[in-house]
C-alpha positions as a Markdown table, in Angstrom:
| # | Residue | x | y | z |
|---|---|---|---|---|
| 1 | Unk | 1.9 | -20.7 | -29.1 |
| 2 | Unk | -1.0 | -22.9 | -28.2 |
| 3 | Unk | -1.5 | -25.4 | -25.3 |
| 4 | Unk | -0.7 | -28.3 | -27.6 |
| 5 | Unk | 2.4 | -27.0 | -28.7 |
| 6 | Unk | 3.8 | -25.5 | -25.6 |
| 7 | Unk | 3.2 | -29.6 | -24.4 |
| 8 | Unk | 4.8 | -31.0 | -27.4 |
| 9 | Unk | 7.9 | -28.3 | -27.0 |
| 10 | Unk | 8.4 | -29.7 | -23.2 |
| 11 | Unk | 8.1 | -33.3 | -24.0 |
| 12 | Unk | 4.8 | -33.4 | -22.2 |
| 13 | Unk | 1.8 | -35.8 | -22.9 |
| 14 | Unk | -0.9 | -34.1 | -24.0 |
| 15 | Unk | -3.6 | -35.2 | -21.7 |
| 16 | Unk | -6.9 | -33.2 | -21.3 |
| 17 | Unk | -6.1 | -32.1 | -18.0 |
| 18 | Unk | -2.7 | -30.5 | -18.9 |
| 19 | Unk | -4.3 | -29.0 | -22.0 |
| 20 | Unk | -7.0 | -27.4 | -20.4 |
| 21 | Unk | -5.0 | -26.3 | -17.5 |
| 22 | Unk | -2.6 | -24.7 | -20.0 |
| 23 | Unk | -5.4 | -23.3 | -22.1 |
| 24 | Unk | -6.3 | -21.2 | -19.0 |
| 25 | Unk | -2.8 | -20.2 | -18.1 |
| 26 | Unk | -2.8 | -19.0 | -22.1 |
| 27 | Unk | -6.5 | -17.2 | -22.0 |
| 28 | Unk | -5.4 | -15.6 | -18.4 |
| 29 | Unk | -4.7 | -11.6 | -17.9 |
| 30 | Unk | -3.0 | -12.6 | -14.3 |
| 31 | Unk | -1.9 | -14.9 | -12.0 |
| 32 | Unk | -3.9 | -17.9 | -11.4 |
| 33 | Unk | -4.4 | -19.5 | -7.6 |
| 34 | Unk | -5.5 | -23.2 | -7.0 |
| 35 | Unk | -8.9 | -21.7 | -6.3 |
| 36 | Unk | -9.0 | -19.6 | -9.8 |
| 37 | Unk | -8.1 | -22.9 | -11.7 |
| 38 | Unk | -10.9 | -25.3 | -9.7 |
| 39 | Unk | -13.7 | -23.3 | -9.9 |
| 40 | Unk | -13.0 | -22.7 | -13.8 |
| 41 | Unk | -13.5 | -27.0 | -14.2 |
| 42 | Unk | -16.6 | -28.1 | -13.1 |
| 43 | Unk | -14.8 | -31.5 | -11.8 |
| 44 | Unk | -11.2 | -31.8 | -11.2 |
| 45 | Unk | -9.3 | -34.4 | -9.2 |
| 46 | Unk | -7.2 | -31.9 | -7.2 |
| 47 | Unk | -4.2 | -34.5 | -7.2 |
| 48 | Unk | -4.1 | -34.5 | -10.5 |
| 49 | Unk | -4.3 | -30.7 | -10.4 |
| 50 | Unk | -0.9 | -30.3 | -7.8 |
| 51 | Unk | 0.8 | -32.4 | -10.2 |
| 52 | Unk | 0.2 | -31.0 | -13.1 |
| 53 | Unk | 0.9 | -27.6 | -12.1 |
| 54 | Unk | 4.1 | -28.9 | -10.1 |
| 55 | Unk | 5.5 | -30.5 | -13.3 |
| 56 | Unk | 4.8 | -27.2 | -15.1 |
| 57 | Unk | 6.7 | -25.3 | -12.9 |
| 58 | Unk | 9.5 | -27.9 | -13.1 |
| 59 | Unk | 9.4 | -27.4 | -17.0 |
| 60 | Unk | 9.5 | -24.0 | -16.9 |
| 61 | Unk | 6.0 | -23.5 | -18.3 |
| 62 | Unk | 4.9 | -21.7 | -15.3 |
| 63 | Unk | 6.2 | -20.1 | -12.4 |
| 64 | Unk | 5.2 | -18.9 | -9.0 |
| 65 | Unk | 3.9 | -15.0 | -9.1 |
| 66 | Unk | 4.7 | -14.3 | -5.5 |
| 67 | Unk | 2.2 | -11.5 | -4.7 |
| 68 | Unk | 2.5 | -10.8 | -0.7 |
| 69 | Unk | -0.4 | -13.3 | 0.5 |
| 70 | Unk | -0.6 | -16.5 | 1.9 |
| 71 | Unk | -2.0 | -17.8 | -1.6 |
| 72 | Unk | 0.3 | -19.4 | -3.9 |
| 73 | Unk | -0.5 | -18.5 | -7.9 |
| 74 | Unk | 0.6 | -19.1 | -10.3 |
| 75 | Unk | 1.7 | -17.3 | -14.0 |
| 76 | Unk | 3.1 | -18.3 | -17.7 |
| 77 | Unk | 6.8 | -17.9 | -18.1 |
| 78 | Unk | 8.6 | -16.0 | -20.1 |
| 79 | Unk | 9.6 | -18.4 | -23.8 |
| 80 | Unk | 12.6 | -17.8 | -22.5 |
| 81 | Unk | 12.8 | -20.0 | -19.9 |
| 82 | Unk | 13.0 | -24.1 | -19.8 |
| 83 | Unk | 13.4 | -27.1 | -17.4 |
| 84 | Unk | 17.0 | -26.4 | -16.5 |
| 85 | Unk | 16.3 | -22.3 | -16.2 |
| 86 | Unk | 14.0 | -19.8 | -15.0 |
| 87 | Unk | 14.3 | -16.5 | -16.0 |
| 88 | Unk | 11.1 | -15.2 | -14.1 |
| 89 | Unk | 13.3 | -12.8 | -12.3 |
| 90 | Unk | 10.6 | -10.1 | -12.5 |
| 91 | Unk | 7.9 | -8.1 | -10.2 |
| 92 | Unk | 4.2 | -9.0 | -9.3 |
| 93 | Unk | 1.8 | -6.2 | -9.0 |
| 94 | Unk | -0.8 | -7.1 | -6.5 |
| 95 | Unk | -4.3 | -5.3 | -6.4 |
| 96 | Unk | -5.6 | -4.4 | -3.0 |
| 97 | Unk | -8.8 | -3.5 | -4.6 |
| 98 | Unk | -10.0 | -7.0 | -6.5 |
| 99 | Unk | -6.7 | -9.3 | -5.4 |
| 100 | Unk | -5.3 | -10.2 | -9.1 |
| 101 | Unk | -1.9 | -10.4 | -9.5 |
| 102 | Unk | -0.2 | -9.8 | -12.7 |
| 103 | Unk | 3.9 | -10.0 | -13.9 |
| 104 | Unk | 5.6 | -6.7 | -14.7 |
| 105 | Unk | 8.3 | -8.5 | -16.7 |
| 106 | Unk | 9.8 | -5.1 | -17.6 |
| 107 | Unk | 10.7 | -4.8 | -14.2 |
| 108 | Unk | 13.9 | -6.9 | -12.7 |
| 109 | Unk | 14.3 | -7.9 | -9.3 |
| 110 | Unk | 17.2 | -6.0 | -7.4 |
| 111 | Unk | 20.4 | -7.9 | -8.5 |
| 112 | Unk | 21.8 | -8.8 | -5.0 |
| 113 | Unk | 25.5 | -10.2 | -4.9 |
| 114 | Unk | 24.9 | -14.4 | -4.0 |
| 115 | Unk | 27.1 | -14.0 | -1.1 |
| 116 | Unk | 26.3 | -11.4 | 1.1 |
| 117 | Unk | 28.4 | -10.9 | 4.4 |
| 118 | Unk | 28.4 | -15.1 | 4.9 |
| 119 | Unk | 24.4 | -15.2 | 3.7 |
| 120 | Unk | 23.9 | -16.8 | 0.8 |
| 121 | Unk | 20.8 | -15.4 | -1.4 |
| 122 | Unk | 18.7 | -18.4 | -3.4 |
| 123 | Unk | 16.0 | -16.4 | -4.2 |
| 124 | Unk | 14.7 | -12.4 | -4.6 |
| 125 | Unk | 11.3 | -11.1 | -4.7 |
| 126 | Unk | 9.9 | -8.0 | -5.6 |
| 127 | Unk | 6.1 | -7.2 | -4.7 |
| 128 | Unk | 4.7 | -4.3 | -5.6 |
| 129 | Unk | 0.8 | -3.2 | -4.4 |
| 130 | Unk | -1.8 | -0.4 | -5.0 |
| 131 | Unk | -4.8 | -0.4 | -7.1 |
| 132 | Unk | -4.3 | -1.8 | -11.0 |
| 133 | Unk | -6.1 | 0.1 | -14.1 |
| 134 | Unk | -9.0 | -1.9 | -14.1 |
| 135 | Unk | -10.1 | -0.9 | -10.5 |
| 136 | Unk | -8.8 | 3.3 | -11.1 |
| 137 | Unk | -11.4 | 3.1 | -14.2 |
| 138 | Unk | -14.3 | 1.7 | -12.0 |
C-alpha cells in the first residue's frame, strides 16, 4: 500500500508533509527517530512534524518502537491495526553497534494478567539488544 492510500484508508488529508513523511516510514528498514526524519527533508517545520507523527500514531499508522534509549522512534504498524486498536504488541531489536531499531513482529510481548496483586498493567515492553546482521557481516 502506498502513502496515498494508507492516507485515504485513515480519512487523512493528503498533504505533502504527511505523504512524504509516510513515504519514508514505507521506504524504511527500521525505526525512525525525530532526527532520522528531519535530516531526510531539507526544510521541515518541526510543529508540523510532532503533529503529523502524533496523529499517525493516534490512527494507528505508526507506533512507538521502544528500543531502551532516551530517543523516541518511531515504526509502521502492522495492517492490522486502526484508530481504536493497536496491535503492536511485539519486540524491538536494538543494535549496540550502529543504533537502528527494527520490529520483530514474530515475537509477542510476555502476556501479563491486567491485574497483578492490586497493579494494574497499561502497557508491556520487550527490548531486546546485541549486534543486528548488517553489523555481524561488516
Amino acid at each position: 500500500m502506498n502513502s496515498i492510500q494508507i492516507l485515504e484508508q485513515s480519512g487523512l488529508s493528503k498533504t505533502e508533509v504527511r505523504k512524504k513523511v509516510l513515504a519514508l516510514f514505507i521506504e524504511s528498514q527500521s525505526a525512525l527517530s525525530l532526527s532520522d526524519i528531519e535530516s531526510a527533508f531539507s526544510k521541515i517545520d518541526r510543529i508540523t512534524l510532532y503533529r503529523t507523527l502524533k496523529t499517525f500514531e493516534t490512527k494507528g499508522i505508526i507506533h512507538k518502537a521502544v528500543d531502551g534509549t532516551n530517543h523516541p522512534k518511531y515504526a509502521m504498524c502492522e495492517a492490522s491495526c486502526s484508530e481504536h486498536k493497536h496491535h503492536d504488541n511485539h519486540a524491538h531489536f536494538h543494535c549496540l553497534s550502529c543504533g537502528k531499531t527494527v520490529c520483530f513482529e514474530q515475537v509477542a510481548n510476555p502476556s501479563i494478567p491486567e491485574v497483578l496483586n492490586g497493579y494494574t498493567v497499561e502497557e508491556t515492553t520487550l527490548i531486546l539488544s546485541g549486534t543486528c546482521k548488517d553489523c555481524l557481516e561488516e
